[in-house]
Backbone as CSV, one residue per row, in Angstrom:
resi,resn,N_x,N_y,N_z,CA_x,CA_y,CA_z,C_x,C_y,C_z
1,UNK,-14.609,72.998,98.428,-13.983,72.923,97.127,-14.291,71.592,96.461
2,UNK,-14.508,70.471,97.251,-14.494,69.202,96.724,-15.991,69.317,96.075
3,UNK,-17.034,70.019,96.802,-18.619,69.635,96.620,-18.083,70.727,95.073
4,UNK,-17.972,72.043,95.090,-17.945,72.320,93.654,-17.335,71.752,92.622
5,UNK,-15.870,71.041,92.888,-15.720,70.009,91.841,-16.293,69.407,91.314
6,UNK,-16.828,68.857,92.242,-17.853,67.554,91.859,-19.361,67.720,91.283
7,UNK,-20.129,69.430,91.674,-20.999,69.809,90.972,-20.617,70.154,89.502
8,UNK,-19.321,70.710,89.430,-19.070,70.971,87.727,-18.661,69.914,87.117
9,UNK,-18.281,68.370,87.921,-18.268,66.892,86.641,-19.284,66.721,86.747
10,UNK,-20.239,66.704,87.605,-21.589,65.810,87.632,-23.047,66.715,86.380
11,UNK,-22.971,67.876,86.638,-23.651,68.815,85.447,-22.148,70.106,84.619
12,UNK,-21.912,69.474,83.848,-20.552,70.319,83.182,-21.436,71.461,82.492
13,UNK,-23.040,70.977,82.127,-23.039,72.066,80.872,-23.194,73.565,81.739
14,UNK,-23.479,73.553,83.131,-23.978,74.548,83.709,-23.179,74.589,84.966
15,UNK,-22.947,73.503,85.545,-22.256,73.926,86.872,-22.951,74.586,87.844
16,UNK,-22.027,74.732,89.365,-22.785,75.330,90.394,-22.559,77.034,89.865
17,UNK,-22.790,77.430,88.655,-23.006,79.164,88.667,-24.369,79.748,88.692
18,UNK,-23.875,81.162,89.639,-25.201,81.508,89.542,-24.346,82.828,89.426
19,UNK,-23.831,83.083,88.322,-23.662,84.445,87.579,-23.908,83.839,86.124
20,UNK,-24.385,84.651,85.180,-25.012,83.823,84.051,-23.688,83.880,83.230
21,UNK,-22.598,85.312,83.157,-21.622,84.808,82.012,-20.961,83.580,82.312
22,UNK,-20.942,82.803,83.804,-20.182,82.192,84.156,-20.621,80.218,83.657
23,UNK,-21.880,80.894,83.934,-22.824,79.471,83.075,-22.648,79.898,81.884
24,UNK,-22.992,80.516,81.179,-22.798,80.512,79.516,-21.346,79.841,78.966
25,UNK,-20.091,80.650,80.191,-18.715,80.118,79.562,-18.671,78.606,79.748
26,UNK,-19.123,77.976,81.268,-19.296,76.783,81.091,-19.647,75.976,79.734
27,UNK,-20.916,76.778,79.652,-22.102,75.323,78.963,-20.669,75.647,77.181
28,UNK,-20.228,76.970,77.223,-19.575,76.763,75.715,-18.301,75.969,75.834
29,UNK,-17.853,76.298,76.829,-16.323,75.493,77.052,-16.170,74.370,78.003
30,UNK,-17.470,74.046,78.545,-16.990,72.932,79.605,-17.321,71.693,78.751
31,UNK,-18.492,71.507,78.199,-18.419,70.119,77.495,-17.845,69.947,76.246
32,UNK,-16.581,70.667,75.894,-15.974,70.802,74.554,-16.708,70.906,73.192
33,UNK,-17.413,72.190,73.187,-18.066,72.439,72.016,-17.764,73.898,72.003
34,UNK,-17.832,74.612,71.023,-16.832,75.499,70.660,-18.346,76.529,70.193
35,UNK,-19.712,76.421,70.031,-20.779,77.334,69.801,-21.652,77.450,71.317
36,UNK,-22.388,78.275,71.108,-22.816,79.391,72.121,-24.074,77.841,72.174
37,UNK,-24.683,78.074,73.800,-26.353,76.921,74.070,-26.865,76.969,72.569
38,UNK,-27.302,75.974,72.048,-28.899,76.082,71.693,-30.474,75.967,72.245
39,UNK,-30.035,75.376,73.065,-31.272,75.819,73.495,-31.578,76.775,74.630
40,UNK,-32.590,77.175,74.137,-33.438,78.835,74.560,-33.399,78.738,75.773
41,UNK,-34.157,78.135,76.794,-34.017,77.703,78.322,-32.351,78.123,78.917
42,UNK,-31.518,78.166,78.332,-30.066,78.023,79.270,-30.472,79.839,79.333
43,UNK,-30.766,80.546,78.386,-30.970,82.002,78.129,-31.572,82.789,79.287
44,UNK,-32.813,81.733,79.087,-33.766,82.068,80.144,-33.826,82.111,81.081
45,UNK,-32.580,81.405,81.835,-32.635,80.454,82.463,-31.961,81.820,83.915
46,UNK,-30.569,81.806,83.221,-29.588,82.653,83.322,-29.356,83.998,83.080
47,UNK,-29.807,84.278,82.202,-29.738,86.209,81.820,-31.736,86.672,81.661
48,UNK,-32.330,86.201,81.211,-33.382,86.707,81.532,-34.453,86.548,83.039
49,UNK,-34.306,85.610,83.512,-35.308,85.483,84.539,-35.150,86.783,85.626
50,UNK,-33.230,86.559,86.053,-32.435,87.321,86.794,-33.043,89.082,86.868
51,UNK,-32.954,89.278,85.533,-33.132,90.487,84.770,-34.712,90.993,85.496
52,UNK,-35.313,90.060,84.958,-36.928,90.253,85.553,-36.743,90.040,86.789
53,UNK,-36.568,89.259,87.573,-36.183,89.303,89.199,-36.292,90.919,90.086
54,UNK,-35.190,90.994,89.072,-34.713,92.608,89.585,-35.243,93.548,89.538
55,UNK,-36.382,93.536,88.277,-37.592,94.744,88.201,-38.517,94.517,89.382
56,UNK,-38.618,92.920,89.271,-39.937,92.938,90.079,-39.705,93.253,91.519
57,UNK,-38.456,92.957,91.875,-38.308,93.529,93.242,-38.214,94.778,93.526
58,UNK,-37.746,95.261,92.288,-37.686,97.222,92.501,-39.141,97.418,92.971
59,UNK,-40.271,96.982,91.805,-40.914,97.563,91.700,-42.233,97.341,93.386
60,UNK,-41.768,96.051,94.027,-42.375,95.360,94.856,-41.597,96.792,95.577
61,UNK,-40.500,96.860,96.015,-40.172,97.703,97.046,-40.746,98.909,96.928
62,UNK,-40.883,99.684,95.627,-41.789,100.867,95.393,-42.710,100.876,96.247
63,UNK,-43.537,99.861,95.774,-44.591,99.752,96.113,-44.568,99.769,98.193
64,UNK,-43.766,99.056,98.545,-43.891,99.225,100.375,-43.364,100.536,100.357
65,UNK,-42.472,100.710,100.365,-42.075,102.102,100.252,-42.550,103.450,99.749
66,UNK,-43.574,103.156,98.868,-44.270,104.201,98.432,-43.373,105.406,97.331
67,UNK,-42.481,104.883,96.712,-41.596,105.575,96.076,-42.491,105.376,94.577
68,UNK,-41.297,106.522,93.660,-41.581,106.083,91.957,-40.611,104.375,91.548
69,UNK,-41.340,104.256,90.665,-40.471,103.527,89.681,-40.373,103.667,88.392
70,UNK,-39.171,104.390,87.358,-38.648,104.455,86.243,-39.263,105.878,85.989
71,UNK,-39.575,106.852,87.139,-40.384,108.094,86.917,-41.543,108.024,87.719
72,UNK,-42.144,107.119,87.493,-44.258,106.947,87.771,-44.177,106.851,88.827
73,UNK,-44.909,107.240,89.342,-45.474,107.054,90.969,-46.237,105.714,90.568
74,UNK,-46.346,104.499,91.792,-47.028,103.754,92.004,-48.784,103.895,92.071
75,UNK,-49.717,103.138,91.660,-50.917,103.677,91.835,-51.256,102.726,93.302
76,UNK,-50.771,102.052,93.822,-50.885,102.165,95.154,-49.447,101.948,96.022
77,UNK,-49.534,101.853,97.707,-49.115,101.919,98.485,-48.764,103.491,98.916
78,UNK,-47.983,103.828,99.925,-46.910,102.993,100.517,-47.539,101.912,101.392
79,UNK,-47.235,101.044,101.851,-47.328,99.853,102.541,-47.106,99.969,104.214
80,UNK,-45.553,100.253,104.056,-44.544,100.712,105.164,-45.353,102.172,105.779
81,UNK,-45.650,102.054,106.866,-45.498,103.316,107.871,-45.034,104.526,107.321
82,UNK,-45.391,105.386,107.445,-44.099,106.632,108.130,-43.595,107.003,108.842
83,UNK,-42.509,107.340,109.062,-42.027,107.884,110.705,-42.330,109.230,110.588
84,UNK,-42.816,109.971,111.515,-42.974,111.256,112.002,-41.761,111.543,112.825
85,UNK,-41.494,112.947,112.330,-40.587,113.629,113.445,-41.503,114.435,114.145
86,UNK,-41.120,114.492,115.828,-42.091,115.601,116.384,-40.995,116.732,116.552
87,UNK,-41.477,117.724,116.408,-40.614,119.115,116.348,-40.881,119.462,118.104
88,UNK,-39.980,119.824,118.852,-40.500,120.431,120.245,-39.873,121.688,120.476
């Protein structure tokens, strides 16, 4: 508890969050300013990268997995094995 205290005096506009509404409420209400970031980077930073993160890992797992993504079949893999069942 003490180390997060001390991360939200030492950087107020952002703090130790890593949920982005939670940095956004910071950066508007922690250093007493009452409008949303200006600059573009806090955006990026926080709600878009995340966003892309998440495709690219879908789409990375498609890909080992050999599944679709958003409909499409992958134009390559699967990566991963298959398991066979043997029938006896």
């Amino acid at each position: 508890a003490v180390a997060i205290r001390a991360l939200i005096e030492f950087f107020p506009t952002a703090g130790p969050a890593m949920n982005p509404m939670l940095a956004t409420a910071w950066d508007v209400f922690g250093v007493s300013q009452t409008d949303f970031p200006a600059e573009n980077i806090h955006y990026f930073v926080y709600w878009v990268a995340p966003c892309l993160a998440g495709i690219l890992a879908a789409v990375t797992y498609a890909i080992y997995d050999g599944d679709k993504v958003f409909g499409v079949s992958m134009p390559i893999g699967p990566l991963k094995p298959k398991k066979t069942i043997k029938k006896d």
